[in-house]
N, CA and C atoms as an extended XYZ file, in Angstrom:
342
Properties=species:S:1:pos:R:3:atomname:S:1:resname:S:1:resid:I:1 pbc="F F F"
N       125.359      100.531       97.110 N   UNK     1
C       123.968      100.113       97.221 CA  UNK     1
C       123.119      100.935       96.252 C   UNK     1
N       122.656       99.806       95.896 N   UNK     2
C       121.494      100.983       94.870 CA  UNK     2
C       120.226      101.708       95.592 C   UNK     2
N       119.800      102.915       94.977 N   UNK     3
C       118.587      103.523       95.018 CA  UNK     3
C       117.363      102.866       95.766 C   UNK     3
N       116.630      103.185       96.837 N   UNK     4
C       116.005      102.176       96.817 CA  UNK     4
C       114.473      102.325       95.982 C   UNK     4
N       114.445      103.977       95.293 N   UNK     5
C       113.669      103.883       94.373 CA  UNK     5
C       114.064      104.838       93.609 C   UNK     5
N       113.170      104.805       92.091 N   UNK     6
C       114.265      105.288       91.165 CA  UNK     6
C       112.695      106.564       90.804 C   UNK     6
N       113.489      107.529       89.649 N   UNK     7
C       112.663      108.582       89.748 CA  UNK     7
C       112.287      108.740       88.251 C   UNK     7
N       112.355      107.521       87.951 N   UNK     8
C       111.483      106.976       86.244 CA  UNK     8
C       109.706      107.205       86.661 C   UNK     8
N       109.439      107.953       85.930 N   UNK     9
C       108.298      108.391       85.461 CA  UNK     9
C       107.145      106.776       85.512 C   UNK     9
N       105.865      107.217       86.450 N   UNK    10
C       105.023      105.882       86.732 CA  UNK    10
C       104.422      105.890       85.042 C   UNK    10
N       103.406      104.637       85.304 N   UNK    11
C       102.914      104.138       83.936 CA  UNK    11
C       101.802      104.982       83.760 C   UNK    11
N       101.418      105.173       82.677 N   UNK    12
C       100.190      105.927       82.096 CA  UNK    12
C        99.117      106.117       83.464 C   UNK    12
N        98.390      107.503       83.166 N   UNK    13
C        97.040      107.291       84.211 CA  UNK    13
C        97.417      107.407       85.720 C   UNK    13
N        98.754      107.066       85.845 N   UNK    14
C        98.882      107.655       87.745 CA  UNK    14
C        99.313      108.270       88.156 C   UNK    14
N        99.337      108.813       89.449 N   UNK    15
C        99.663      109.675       90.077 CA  UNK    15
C       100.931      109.345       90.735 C   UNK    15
N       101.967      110.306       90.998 N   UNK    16
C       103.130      110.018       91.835 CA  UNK    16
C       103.133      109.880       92.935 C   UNK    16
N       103.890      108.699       93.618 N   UNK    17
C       104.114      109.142       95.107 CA  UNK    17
C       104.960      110.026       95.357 C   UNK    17
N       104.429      110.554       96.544 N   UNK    18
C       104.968      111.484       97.031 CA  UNK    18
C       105.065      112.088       98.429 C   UNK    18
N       106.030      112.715       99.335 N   UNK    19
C       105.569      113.104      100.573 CA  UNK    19
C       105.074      113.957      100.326 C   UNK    19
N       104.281      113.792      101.901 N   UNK    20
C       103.342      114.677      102.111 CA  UNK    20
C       103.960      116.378      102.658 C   UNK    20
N       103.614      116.315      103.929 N   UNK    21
C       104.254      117.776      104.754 CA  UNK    21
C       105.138      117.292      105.851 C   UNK    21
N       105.039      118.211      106.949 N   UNK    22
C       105.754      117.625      107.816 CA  UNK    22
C       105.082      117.690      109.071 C   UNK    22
N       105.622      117.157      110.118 N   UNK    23
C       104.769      117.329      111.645 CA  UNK    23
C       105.059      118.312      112.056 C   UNK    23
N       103.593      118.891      111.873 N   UNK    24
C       103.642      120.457      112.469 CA  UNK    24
C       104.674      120.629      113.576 C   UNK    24
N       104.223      119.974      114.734 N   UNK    25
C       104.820      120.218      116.224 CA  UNK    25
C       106.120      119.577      116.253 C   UNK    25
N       106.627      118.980      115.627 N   UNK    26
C       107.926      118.366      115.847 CA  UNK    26
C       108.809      118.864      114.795 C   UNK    26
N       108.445      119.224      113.772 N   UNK    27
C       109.446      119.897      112.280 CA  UNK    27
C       110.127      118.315      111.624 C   UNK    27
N       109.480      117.199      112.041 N   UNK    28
C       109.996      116.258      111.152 CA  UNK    28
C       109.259      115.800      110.238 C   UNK    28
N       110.168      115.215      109.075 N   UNK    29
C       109.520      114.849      107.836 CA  UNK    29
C       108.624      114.164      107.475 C   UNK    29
N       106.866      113.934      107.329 N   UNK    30
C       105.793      113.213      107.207 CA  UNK    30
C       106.565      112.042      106.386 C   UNK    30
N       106.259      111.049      106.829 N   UNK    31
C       106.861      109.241      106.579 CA  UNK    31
C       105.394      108.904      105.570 C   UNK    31
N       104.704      109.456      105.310 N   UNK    32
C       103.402      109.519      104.847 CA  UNK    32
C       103.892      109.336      103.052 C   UNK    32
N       103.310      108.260      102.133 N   UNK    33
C       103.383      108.307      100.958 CA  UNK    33
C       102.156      107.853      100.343 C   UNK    33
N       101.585      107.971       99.180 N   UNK    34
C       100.071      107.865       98.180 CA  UNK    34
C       100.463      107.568       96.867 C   UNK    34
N        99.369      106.912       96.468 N   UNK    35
C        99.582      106.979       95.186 CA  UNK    35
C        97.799      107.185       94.826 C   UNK    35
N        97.374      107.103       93.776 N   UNK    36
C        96.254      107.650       92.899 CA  UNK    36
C        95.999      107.098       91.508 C   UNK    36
N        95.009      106.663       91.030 N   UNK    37
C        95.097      106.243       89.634 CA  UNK    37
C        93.571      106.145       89.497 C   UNK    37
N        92.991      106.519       88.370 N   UNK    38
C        91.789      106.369       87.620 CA  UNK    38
C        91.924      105.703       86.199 C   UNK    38
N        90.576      104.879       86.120 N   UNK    39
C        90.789      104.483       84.131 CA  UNK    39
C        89.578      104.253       84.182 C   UNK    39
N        88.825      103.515       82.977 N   UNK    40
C        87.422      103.902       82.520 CA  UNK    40
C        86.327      103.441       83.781 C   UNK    40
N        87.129      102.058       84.463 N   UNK    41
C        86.384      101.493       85.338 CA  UNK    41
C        86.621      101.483       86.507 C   UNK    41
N        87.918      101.742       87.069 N   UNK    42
C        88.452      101.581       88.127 CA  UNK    42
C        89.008      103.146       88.758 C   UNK    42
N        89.458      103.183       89.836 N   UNK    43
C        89.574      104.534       90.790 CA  UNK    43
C        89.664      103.667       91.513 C   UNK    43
N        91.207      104.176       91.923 N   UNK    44
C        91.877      103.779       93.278 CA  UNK    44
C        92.839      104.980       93.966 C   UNK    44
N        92.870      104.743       95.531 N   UNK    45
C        93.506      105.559       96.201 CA  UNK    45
C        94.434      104.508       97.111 C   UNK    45
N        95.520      105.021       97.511 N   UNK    46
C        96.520      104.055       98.457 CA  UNK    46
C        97.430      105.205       99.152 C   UNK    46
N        96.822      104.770      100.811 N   UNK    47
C        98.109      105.683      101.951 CA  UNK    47
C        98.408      104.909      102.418 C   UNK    47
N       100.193      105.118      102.497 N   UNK    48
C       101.290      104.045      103.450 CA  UNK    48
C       101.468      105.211      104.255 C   UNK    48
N       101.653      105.006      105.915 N   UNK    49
C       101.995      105.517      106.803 CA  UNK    49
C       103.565      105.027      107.449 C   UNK    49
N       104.984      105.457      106.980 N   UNK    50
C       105.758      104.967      107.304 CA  UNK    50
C       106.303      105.331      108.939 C   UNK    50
N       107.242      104.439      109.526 N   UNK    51
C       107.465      104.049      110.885 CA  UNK    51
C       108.773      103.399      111.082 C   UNK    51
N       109.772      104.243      111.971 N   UNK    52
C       110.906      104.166      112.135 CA  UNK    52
C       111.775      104.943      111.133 C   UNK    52
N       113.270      104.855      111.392 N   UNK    53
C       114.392      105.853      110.977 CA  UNK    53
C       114.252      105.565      109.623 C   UNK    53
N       113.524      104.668      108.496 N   UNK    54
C       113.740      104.391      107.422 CA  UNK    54
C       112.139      104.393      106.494 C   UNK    54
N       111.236      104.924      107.872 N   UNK    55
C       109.490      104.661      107.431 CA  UNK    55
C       109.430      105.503      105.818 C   UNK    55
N       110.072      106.830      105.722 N   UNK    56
C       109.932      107.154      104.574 CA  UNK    56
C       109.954      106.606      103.395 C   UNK    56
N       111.406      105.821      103.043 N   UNK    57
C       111.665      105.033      101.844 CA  UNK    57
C       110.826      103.779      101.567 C   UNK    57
N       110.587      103.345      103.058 N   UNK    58
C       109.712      101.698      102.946 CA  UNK    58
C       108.765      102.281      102.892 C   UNK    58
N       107.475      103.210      102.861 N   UNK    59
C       106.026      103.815      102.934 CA  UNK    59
C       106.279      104.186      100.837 C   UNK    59
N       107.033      104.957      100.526 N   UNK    60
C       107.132      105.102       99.382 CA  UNK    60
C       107.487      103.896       98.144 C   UNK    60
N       108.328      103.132       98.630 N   UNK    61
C       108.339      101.828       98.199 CA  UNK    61
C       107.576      101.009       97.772 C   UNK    61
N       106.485      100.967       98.862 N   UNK    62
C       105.402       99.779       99.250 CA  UNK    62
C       104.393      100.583       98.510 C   UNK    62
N       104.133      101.579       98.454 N   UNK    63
C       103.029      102.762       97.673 CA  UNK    63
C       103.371      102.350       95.968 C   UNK    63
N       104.407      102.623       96.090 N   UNK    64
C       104.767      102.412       94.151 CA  UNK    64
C       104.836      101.514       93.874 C   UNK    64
N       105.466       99.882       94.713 N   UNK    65
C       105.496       98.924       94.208 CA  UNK    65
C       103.431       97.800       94.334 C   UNK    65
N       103.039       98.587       94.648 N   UNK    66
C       101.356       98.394       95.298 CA  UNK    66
C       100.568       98.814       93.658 C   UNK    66
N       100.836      100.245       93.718 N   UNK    67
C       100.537      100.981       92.525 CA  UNK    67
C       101.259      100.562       91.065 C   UNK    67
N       102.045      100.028       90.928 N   UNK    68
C       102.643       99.274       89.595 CA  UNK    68
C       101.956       97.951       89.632 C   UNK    68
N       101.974       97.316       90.602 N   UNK    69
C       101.224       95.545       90.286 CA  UNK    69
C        99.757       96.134       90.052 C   UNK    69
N        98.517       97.175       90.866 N   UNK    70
C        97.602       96.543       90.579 CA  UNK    70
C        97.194       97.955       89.155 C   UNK    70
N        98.598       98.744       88.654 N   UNK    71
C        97.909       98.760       87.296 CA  UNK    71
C        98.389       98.305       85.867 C   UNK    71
N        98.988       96.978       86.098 N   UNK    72
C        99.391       96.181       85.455 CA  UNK    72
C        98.139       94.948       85.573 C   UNK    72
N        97.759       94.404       86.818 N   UNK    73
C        96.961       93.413       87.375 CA  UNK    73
C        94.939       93.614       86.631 C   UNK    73
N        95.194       95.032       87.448 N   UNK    74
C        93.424       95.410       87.157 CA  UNK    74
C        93.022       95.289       85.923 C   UNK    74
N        93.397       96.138       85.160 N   UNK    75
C        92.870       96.181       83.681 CA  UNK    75
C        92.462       94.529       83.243 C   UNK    75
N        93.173       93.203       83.649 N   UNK    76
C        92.540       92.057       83.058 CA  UNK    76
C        91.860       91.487       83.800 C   UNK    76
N        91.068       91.845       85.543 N   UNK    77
C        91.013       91.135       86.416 CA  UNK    77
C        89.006       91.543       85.672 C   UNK    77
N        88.372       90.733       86.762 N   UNK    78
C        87.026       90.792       86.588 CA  UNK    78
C        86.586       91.190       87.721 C   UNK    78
N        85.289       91.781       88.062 N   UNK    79
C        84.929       91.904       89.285 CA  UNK    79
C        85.134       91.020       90.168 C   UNK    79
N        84.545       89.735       90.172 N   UNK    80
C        85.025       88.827       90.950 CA  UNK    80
C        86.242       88.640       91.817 C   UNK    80
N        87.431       89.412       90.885 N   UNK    81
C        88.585       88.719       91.280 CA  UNK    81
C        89.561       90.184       91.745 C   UNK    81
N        88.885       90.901       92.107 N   UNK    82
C        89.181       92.407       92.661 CA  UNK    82
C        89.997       92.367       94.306 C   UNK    82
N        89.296       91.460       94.623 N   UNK    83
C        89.867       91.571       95.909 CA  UNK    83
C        91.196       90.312       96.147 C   UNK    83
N        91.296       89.495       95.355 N   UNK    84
C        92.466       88.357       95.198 CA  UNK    84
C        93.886       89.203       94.551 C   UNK    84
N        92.953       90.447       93.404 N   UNK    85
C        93.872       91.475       93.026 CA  UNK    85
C        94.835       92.465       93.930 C   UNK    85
N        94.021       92.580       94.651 N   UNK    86
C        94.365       93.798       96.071 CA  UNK    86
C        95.541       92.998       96.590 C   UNK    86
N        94.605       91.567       97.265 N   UNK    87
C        95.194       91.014       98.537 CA  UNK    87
C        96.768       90.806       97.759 C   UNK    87
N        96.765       90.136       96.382 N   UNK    88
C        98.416       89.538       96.015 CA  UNK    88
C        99.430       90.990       96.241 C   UNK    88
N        98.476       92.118       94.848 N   UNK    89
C        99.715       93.544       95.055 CA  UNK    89
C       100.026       93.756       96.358 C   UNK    89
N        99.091       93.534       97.638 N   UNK    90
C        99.765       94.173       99.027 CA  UNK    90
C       100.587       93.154       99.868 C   UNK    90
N       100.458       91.933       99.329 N   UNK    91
C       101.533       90.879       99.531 CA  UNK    91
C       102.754       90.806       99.135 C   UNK    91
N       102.729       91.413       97.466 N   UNK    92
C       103.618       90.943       96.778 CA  UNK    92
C       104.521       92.593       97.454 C   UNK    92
N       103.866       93.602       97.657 N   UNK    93
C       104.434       94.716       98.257 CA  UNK    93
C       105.344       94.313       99.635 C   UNK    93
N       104.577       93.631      100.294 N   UNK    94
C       105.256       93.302      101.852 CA  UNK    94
C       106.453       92.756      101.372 C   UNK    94
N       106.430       91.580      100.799 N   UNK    95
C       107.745       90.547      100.666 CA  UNK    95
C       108.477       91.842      100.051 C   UNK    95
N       108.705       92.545       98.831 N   UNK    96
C       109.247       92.936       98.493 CA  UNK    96
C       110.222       94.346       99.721 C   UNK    96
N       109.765       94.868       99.953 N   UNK    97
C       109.666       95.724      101.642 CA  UNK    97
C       110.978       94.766      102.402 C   UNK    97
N       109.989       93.955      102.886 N   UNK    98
C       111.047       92.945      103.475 CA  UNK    98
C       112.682       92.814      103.139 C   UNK    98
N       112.799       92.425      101.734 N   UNK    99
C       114.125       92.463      101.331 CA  UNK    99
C       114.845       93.421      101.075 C   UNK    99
N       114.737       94.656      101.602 N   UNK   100
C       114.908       95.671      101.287 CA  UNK   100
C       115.836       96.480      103.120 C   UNK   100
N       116.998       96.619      102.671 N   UNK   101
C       117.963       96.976      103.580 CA  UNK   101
C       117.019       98.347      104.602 C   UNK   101
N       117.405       98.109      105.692 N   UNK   102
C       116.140       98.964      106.884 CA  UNK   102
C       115.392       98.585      107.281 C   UNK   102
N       114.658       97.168      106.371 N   UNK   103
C       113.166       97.463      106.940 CA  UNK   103
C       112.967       96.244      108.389 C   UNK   103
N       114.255       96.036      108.955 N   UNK   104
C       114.281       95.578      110.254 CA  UNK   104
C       113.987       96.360      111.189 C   UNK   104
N       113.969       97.664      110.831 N   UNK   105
C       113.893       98.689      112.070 CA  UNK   105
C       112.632       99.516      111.620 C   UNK   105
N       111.955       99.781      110.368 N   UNK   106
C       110.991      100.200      109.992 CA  UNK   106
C       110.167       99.704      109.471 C   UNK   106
N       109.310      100.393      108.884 N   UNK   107
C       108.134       99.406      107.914 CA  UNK   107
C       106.901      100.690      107.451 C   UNK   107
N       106.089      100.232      107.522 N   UNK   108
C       104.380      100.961      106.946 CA  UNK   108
C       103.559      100.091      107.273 C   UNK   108
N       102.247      100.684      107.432 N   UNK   109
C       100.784      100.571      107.136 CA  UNK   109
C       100.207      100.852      106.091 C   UNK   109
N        99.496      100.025      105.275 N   UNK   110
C        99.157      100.924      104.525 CA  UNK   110
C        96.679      100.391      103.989 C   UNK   110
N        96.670      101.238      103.687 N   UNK   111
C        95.448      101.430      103.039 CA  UNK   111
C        94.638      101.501      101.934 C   UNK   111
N        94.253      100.992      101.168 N   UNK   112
C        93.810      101.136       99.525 CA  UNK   112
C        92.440      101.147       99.368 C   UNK   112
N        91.634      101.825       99.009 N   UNK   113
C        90.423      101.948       98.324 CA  UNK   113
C        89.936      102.087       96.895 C   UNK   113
N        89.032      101.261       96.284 N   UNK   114
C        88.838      101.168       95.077 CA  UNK   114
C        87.057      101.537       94.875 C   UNK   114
């Protein structure tokens, strides 16, 4: 089985996902992943909160594959069409999630601000 993500360097201008810390009181690993990106016009932030034995990989997944569509997407979109931008990358994130071995037993939440 392959990787379910690879550790190729993101596109110009963003920030890596990455975990966070861990739960203080329990010593387990924050399922928590972000990403970050600025350019002349745009500033965006995105937290996936992952959930279940596999929340880590699907929260990091859904973060990078979120963060690659909309900075490929934004740069040609117009104001207008900002939020059709959002809604497809966090769609096109889910389906992708979906096909992705685990995510019957796990998944994410996630959040984006622009």
């Amino acid at each position: 089985m392959a990787p379910l993500f690879s550790r190729r360097k993101p596109p110009p201008a963003l920030g890596v996902t990455q975990p966070s810390s861990t739960h203080r009181a329990q010593s387990l690993p924050n399922q928590d992943a972000y990403f970050h990106f600025t350019t002349a016009v745009h500033s965006l932030a995105g937290v996936f909160d992952g959930h279940g034995p596999n929340g880590a990989v699907i929260a990091h997944l859904a973060a990078r594959h979120t963060r690659d569509r909309l900075a490929g997407d934004l740069p040609r979109a117009d104001a207008q069409s900002y939020k059709s931008v959002l809604r497809a990358a966090l769609r096109a994130a889910a389906a992708m999630v979906e096909r992705e071995k685990g995510s019957d037993t796990s998944g994410c939440t996630g959040s984006v601000v622009m």
